[in-house]
N, C-alpha and C positions, 0 to 999 in steps of 0.2 A: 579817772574813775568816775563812775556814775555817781549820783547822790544816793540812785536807791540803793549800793552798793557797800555803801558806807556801812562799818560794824555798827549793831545796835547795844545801846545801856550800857557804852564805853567812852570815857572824855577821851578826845581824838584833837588834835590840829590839823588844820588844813591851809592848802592853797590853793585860794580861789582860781580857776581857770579861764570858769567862763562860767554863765547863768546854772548851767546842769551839771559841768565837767569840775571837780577839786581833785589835788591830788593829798592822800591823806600822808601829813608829814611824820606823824607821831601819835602813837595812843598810851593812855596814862592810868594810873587809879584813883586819882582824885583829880576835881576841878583846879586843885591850887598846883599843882603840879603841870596839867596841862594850859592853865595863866600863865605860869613861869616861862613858860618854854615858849609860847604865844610873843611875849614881852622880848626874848632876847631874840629872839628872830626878827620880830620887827622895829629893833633900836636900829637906830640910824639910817632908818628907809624914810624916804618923803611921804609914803605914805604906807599907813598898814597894808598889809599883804595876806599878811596870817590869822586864822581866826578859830576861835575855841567854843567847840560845840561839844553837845552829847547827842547822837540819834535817840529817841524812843521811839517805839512802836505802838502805835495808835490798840488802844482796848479794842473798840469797835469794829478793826479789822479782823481781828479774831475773833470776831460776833458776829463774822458772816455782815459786815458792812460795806462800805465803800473802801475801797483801797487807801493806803496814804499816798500824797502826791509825792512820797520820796520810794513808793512801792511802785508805780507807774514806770510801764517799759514803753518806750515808742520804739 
């Protein structure tokens, strides 16, 4: 999945792919819940894998601004 493709104003986990590409593992309704789930996925890996964001949506792109660089299509 793209980055710009990721749900917005939702705690999500992910799997990093590659620079552009995550796959979204899980979405949540709190941060602590999408921690939790960050944590037991990456117990006993060498190294974390997983990772716990929120998308938002840039104000200013709705003000007729510059795009977000997670809005950007190549």
């Amino acid at each position: 999945m793209k980055t710009h493709d990721l749900p917005l104003n939702t705690w999500i986990v992910v799997a990093q792919d590659s620079s552009e590409d995550v796959t979204l593992v899980s979405r949540h309704l709190s941060q602590r819940e999408a921690e939790a789930t960050r944590d037991k996925r990456n117990q006993g890996l060498p190294e974390p894998h997983y990772s716990t964001c929120i998308v938002v949506e840039p104000i200013a792109q709705r003000m007729g601004g510059r795009p977000a660089p997670t809005a950007w299509k190549r």
